[in-house]
C-alpha positions in Angstrom: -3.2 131.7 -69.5 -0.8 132.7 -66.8 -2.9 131.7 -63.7 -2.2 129.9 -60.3 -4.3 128.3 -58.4 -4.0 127.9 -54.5 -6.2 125.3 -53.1 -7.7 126.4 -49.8 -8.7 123.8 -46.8 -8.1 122.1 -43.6 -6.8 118.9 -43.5 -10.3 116.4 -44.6 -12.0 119.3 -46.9 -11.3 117.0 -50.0 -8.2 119.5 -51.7 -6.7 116.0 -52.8 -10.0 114.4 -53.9 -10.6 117.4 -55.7 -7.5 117.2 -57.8 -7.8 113.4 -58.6 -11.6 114.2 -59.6 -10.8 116.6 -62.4 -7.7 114.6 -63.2 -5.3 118.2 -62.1 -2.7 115.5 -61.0 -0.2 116.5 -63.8 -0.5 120.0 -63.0 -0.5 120.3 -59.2 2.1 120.6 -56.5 1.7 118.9 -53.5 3.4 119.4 -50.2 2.6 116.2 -48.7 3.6 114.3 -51.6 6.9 116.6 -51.2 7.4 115.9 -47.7 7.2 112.0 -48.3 10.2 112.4 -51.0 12.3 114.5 -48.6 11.1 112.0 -45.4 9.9 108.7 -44.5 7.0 108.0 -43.0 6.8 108.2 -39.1 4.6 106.9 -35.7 2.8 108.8 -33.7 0.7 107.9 -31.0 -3.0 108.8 -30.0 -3.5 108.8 -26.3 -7.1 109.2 -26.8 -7.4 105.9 -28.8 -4.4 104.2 -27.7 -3.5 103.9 -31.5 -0.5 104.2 -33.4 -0.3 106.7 -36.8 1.9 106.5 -39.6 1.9 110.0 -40.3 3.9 112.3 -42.5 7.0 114.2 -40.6 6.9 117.9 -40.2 10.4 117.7 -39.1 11.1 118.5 -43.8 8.8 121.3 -43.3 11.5 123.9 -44.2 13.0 121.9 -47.0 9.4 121.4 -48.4 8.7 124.7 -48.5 12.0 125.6 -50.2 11.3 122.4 -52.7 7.5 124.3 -52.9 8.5 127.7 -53.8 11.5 126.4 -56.7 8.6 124.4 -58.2 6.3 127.1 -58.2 9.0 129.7 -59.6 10.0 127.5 -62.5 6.6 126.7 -63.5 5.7 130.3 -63.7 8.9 131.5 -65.3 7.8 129.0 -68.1 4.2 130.7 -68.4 2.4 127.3 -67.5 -1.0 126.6 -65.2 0.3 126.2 -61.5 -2.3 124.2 -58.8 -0.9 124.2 -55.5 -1.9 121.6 -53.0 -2.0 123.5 -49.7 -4.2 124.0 -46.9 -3.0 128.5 -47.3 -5.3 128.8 -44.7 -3.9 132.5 -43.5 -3.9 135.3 -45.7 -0.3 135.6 -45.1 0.0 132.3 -47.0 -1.7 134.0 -49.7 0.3 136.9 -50.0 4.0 135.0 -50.1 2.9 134.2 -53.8 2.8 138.2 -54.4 5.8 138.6 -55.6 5.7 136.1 -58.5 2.3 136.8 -59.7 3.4 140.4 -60.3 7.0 139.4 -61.6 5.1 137.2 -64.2 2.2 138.7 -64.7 -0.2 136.1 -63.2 -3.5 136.0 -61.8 -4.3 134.4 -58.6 -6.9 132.2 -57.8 -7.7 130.4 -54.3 -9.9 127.6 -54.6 -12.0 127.6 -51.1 -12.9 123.9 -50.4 -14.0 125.3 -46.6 -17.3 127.1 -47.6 -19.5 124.2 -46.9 -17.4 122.5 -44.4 -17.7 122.6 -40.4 -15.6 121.6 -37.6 -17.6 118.0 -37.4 -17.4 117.2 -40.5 -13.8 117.7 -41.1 -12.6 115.3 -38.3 -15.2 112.8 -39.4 -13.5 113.2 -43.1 -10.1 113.0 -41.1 -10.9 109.9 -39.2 -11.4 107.5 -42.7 -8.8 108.8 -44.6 -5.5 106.6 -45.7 -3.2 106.0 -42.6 -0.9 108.4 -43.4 -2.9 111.1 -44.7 -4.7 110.9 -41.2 -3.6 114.7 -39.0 -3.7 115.3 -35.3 -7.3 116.3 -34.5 -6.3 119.2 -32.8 -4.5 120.3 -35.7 -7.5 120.3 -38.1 -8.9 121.9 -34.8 -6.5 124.9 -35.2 -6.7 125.3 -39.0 -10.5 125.3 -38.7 -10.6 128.5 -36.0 -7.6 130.5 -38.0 -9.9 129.7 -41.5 -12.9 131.3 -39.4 -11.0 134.4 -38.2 -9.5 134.7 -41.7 -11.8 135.6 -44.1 -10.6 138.8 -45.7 -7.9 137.7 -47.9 -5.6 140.7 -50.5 -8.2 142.1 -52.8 -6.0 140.9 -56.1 -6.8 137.0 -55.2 -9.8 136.0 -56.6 -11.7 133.4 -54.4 -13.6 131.0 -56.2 -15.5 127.7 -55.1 -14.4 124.6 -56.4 -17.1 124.2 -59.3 -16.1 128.0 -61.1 -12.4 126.3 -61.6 -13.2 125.2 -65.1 -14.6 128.7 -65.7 -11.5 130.3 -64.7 -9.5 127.9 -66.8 -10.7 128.8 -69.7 -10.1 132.0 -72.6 -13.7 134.1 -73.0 -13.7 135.7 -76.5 -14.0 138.9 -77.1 -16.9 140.4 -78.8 -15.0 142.9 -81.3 -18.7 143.4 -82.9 -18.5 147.2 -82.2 -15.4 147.8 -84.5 -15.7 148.5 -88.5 -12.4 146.7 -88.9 -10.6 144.1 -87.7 -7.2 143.7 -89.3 -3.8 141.8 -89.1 -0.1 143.8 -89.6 2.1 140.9 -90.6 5.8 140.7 -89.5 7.5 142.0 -93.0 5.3 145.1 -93.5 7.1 148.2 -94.0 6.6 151.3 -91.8 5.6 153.5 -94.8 2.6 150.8 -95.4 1.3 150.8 -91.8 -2.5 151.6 -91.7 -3.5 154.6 -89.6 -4.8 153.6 -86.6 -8.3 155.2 -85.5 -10.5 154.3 -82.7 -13.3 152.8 -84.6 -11.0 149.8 -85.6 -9.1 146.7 -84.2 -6.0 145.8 -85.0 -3.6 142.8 -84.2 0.5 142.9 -84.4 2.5 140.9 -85.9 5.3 143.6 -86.5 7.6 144.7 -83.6 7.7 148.0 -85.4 4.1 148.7 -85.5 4.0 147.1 -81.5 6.3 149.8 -80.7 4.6 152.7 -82.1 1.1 151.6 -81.3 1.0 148.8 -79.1 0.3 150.8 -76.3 -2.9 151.7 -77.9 -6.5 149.9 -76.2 -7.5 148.7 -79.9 -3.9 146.9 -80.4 -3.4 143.6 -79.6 0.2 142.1 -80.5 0.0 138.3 -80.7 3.5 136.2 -80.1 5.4 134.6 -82.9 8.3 132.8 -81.0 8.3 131.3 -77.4 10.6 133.7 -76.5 8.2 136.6 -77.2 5.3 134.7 -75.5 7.1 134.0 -72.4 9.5 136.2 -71.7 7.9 139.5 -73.0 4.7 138.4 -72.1 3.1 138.2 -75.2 -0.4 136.4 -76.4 -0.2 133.4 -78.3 -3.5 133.5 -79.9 -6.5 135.7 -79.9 -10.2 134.7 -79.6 -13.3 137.0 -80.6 -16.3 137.6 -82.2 -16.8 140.0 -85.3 -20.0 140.3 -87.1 -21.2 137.5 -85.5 -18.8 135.3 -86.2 -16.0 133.2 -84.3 -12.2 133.9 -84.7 -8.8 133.2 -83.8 -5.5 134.6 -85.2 -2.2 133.5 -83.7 1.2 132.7 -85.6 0.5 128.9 -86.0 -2.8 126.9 -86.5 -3.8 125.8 -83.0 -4.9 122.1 -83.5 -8.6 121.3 -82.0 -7.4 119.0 -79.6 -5.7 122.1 -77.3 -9.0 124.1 -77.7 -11.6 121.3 -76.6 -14.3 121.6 -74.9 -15.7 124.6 -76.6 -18.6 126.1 -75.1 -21.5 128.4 -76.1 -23.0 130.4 -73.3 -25.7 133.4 -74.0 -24.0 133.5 -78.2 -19.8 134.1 -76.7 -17.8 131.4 -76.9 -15.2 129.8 -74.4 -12.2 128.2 -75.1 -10.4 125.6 -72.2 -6.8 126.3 -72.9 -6.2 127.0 -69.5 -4.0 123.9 -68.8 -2.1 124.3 -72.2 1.3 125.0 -71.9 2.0 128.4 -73.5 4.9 127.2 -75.8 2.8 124.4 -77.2 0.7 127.5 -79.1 3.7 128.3 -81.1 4.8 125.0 -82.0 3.9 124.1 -85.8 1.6 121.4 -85.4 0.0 120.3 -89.1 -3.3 122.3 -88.3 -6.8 119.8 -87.8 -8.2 118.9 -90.9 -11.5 120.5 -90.0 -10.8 123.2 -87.5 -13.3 123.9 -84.7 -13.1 127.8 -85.3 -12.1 129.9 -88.1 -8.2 130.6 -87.7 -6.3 133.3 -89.7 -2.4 132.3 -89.0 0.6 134.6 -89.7 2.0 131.1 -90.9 -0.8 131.4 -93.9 -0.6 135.3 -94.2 1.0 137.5 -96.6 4.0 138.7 -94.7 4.2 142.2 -96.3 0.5 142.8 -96.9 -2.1 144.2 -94.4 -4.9 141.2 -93.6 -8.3 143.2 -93.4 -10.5 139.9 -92.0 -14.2 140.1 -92.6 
């Protein structure tokens, strides 16, 4: 939830190859397929080969990046997964997305597609890819010697290689084993029935009330109930954990199977991949799976007035 993802390479080090492998084409934002919208292809000759290129201008790169950045805003106003198809080959190029992630509250990831790549292997790549796709060798020359001088990049990016990207799109539960209650404050409780809040339990919100006076508090979690609350106060849609050994999920609808496949079981915590699930989409009320994949309890199905102790 809430994460962008910058791809990182050189011209030839398979950014777009990567996307159409793992089907990311809904969810990415090219330049070059940008650039081609705001200008047509053009020639460019190689002396070296005595060889004409149809090659995409640079003459829209301002407009592209303006195009860029409004695509990338919107998306992350909205709360959604954002995959940007870039070389962001300086750490500059990094940083200009600073502002945004902390405006949203996002976390940054840069997908390095360079790790295993040298300077030979690129312009071989370069050489057999579609006409147009094809870059000025001494281009790919250029971004290969600033990648190499480059490799400190701001400490709040994560860098991952390309095969931890399904990781990092998906929700780890939490293992709320440790607490002797876990319960639910529904929307319509009164003040004067709040529980009191102590350390050894867990506790999830539906009640602004109860938000505001504890929801500050390390052991209160305050799950969404409109997209408004999700997006634009930044609050969860759903919950995953573990209590006494079983698997959980609360949020204010039932969240149909089909937005929580794959689910997978590594070392007894669970993982769900959400991570290209538009957060709206969680508060929408779908008619819930007729057998669900993971035990929900759903403000929907709650007592609204009545404090939910589960388990």
């Amino acid at each position: 939830m809430r994460k962008i993802f910058l791809l990182r390479g050189a011209p030839g080090s398979g950014k777009s190859s990567f996307i159409s492998r793992h089907h990311l084409q809904p969810y990415a934002i090219s330049r070059d397929q940008i650039r081609l919208l705001l200008a047509n292809l053009t020639y460019y000759y190689e002396e070296d080969t005595d060889c004409l290129h149809q090659v995409i201008p640079r003459y829209a790169n301002e407009q592209t990046e303006k195009v860029v950045d409004y695509l990338v805003e919107e998306k992350m106003k909205r709360g959604e997964t954002v995959i940007v198809d870039s070389t962001h080959i300086l750490a500059e190029n990094v940083e200009h997305y600073q502002p945004w992630v902390e405006r949203y509250r996002y976390e940054l990831f840069v997908v390095d597609l360079m790790y295993h790549r040298n300077l030979r292997s690129l312009l071989e790549r370069n050489e057999i890819r579609r006409q147009y796709d094809w870059v000025k060798p001494n281009v790919v020359r250029e971004m290969y010697l600033s990648y190499q001088s480059n490799t400190q990049l701001p400490e709040w990016a994560h860098v991952i290689s390309p095969n931890q990207m399904g990781k990092a799109l998906s929700q780890r539960e939490s293992n709320l084993d440790y607490y002797t209650h876990v319960m639910a404050v529904p929307d319509k409780m009164r003040e004067e029935d709040f529980p009191h809040v102590h350390i050894s339990n867990f506790y999830f919100s539906f009640n602004d009330r109860f938000t505001a006076k504890y929801g500050t508090y390390r052991n209160v979690v305050t799950i969404g109930k409109t997209k408004e609350e999700i997006i634009n106060e930044f609050r969860l849609p759903y919950f995953v954990f573990k209590f006494h050994h079983k698997h959980f999920l609360i949020s204010a609808y039932p969240i149909r199977n089909e937005m929580l496949d794959p689910i997978k079981k590594v070392k007894g915590m669970w993982t769900y991949s959400t991570g290209l699930v538009n957060l709206a989409d969680f508060v929408e009320p779908f008619p819930p799976s007729q057998a669900q994949h993971v035990h929900q309890f759903n403000l929907s199905k709650l007592q609204p007035d009545r404090l939910l102790h589960i388990w």
